[in-house]
C-alpha positions as CSV (number, residue, x, y, z in Angstrom):
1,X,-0.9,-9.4,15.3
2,X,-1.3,-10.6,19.3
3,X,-2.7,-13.3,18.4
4,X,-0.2,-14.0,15.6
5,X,2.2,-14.4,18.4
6,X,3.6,-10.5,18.4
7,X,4.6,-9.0,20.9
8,X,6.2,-5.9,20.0
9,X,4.8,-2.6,21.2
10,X,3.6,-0.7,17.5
11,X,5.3,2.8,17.9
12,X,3.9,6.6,16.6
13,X,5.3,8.8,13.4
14,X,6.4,11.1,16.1
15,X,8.3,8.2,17.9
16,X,10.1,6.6,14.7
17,X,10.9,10.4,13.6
18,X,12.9,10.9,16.7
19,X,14.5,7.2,16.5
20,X,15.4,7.7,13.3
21,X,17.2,11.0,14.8
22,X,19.1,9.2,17.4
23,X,20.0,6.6,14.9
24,X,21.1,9.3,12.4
25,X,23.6,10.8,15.2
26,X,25.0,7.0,16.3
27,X,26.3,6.1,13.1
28,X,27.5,10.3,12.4
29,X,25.5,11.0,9.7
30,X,24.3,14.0,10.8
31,X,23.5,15.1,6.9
32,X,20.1,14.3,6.2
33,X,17.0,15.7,7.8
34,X,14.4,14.3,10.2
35,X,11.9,15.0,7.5
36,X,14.2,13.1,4.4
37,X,14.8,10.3,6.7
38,X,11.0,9.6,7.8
39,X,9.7,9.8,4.5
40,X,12.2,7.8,2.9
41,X,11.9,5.3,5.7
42,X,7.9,5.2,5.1
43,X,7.7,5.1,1.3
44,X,10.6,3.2,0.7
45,X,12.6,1.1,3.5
46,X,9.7,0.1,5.3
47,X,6.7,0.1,2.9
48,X,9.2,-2.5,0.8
49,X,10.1,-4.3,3.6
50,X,13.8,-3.5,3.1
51,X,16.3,-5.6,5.2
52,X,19.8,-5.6,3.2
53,X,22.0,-2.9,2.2
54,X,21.7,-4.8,-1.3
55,X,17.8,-4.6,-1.4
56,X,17.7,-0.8,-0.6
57,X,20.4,0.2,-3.4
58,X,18.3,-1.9,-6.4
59,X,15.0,-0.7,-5.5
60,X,13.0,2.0,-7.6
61,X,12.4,5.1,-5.2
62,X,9.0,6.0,-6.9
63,X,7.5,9.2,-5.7
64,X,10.9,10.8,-3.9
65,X,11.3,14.0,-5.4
66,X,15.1,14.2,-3.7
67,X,17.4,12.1,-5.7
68,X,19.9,10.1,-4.2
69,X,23.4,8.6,-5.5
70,X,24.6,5.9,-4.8
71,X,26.9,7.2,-2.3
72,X,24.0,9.3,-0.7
73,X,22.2,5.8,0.0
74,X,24.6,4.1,1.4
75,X,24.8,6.7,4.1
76,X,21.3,6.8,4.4
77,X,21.1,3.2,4.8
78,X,23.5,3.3,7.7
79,X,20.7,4.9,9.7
80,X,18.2,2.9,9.0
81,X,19.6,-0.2,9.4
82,X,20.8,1.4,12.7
83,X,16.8,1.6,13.5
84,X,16.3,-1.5,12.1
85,X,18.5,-2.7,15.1
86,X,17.4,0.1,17.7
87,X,13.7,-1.3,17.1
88,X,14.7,-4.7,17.9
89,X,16.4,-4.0,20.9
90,X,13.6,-1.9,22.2
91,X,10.6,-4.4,21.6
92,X,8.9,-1.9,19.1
93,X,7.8,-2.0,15.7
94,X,6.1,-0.2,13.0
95,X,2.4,-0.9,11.5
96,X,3.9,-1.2,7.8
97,X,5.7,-4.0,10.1
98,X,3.0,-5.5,11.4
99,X,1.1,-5.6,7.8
100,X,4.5,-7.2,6.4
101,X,4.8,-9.9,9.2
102,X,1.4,-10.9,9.1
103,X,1.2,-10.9,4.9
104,X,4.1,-13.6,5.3
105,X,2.5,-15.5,8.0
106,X,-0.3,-16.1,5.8
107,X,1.4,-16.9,2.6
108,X,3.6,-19.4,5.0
109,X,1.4,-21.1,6.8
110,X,-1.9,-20.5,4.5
111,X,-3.8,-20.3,7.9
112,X,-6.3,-16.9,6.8
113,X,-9.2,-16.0,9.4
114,X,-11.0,-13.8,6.5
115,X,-12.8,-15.2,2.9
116,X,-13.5,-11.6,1.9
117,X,-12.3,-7.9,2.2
118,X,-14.3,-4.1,1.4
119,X,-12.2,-1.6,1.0
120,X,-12.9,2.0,1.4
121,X,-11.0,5.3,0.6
122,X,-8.4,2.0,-1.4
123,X,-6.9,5.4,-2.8
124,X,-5.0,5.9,1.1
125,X,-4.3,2.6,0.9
126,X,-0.4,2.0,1.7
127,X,1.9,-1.0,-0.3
128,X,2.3,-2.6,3.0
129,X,-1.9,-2.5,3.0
130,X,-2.1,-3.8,0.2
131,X,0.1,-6.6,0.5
132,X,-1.7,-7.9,3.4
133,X,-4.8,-7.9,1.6
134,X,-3.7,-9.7,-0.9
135,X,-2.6,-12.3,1.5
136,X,-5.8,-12.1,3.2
137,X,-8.3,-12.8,0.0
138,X,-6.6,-11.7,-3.5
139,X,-6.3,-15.2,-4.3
140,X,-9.9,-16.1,-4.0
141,X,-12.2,-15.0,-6.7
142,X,-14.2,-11.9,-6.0
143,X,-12.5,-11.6,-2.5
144,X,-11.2,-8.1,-2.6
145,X,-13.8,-5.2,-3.5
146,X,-12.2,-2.2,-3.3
147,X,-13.9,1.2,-3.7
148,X,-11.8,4.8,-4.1
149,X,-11.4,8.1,-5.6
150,X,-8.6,7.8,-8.5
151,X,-8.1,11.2,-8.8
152,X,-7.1,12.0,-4.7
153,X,-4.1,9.1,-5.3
154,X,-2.1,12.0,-6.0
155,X,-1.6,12.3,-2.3
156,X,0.0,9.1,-1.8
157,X,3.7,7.4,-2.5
158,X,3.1,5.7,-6.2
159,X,3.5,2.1,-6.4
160,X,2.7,-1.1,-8.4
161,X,-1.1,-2.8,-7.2
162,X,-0.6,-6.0,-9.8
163,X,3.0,-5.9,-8.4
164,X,1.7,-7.1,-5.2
165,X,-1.2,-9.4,-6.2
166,X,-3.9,-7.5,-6.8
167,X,-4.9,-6.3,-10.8
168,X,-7.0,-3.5,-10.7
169,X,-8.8,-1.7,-14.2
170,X,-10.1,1.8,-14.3
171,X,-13.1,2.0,-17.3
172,X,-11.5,4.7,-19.4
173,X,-15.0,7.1,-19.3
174,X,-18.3,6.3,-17.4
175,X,-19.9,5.4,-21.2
176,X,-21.7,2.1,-21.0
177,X,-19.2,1.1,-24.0
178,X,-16.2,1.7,-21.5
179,X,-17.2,0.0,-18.6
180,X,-18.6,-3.0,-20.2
181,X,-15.4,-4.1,-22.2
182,X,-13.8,-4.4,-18.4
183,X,-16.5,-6.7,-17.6
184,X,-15.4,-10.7,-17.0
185,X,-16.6,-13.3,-15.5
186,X,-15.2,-12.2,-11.9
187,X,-16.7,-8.9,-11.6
188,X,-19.2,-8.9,-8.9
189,X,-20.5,-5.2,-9.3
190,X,-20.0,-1.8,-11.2
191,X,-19.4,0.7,-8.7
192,X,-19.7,4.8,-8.8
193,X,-20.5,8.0,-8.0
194,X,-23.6,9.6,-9.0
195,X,-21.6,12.7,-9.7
196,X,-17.7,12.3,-9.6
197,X,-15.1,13.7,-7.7
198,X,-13.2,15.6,-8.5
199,X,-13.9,15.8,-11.7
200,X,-17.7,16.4,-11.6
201,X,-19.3,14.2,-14.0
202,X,-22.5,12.7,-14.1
203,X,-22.7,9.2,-15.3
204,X,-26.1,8.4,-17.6
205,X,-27.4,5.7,-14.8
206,X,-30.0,3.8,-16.8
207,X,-28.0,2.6,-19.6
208,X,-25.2,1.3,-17.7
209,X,-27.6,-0.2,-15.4
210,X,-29.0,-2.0,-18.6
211,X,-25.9,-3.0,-19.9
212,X,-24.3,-4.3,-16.6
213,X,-27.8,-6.1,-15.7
214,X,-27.5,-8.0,-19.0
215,X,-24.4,-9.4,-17.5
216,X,-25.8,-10.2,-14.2
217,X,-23.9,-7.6,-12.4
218,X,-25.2,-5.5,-10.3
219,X,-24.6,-1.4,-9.9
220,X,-23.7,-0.1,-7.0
């Protein structure tokens, strides 16, 4: 991001919980809670990259258990377009930020330093991540290998993948028959766990290694 030219100082959860506090009490709307307003801001405003009024009443709030009226978000987006400015002023900014800037840098200027990204733990993996990964290499064939735990996604905001670029396919069992009807010509590997987690299967080894060495792919 430096060397992108930026010069803004990235700032903590604890920090932006408190900004978003002062901002809350600047514009009176005094309402909503420190919690409602840092998780909105992180799974929503700022994982989306939201800079209109317009923008932030359209989208989908996937994932926010506390609904929110029409009315309810427009107050809500007082504050955070309140931060939006407070940030500015101050010289900071958020890492979703920084993933956003630099994802339309590269799409811009098509200047990429990387052919290829691995990917652990992709089931943490944020929207504004992801969106800079597919900037970085989801273009390229084969240059985004991700490798996760489906079943722990649970713990994360739900969002689209193929919405930002990258199209990801889950075998529907770990039977040879299942994983093979995924296989193209752009997989590079068949990857999993000996025994799953969480839910504790154990894949038969030797026939999907046969089957996914008949397609010159190896298992990992």
């Amino acid at each position: 991001h430096k060397a992108r030219g930026g010069g803004e100082q990235p700032i903590s959860r604890e920090v932006l919980g408190d900004a978003l506090v002062r901002a809350a009490a600047e514009v009176g709307e005094g309402a909503f809670t420190r919690r409602f307003l840092l998780g909105e801001w992180q799974d929503v405003v700022d994982a989306w990259d939201l800079r209109t009024w317009e923008a932030y009443r359209d989208v989908k709030r996937l994932g926010r258990k506390t609904r929110l009226p029409e009315a309810a978000r427009e107050r809500a987006w007082r504050v955070f377009e309140a931060l939006q400015v407070m940030l500015e002023q101050r010289h900071e900014i958020t890492l979703a930020q920084v993933y956003h800037r630099l994802a339309n840098e590269f799409e811009s200027s098509g200047r990429i330093p990387y052919e290829h990204a691995v990917v652990d733990e992709a089931q943490d993996i944020s929207a504004p991540q992801l969106r800079f990964l597919a900037a970085v290499a989801g273009q390229r064939s084969n240059g985004l290998f991700f490798a996760g735990d489906l079943g722990q996604r649970i713990f994360q905001a739900p969002f689209s993948w193929k919405s930002l670029g990258v199209d990801v396919r889950f075998a529907a069992d770990d039977s040879p028959d299942a994983i093979e009807a995924l296989i193209d010509d752009r997989t590079v590997a068949v990857y999993l766990e000996a025994i799953g987690n969480p839910a504790g299967n154990i894949p038969d080894l030797e026939p999907i290694a046969v089957m996914a060495h008949r397609h010159g792919v190896p298992v990992i």
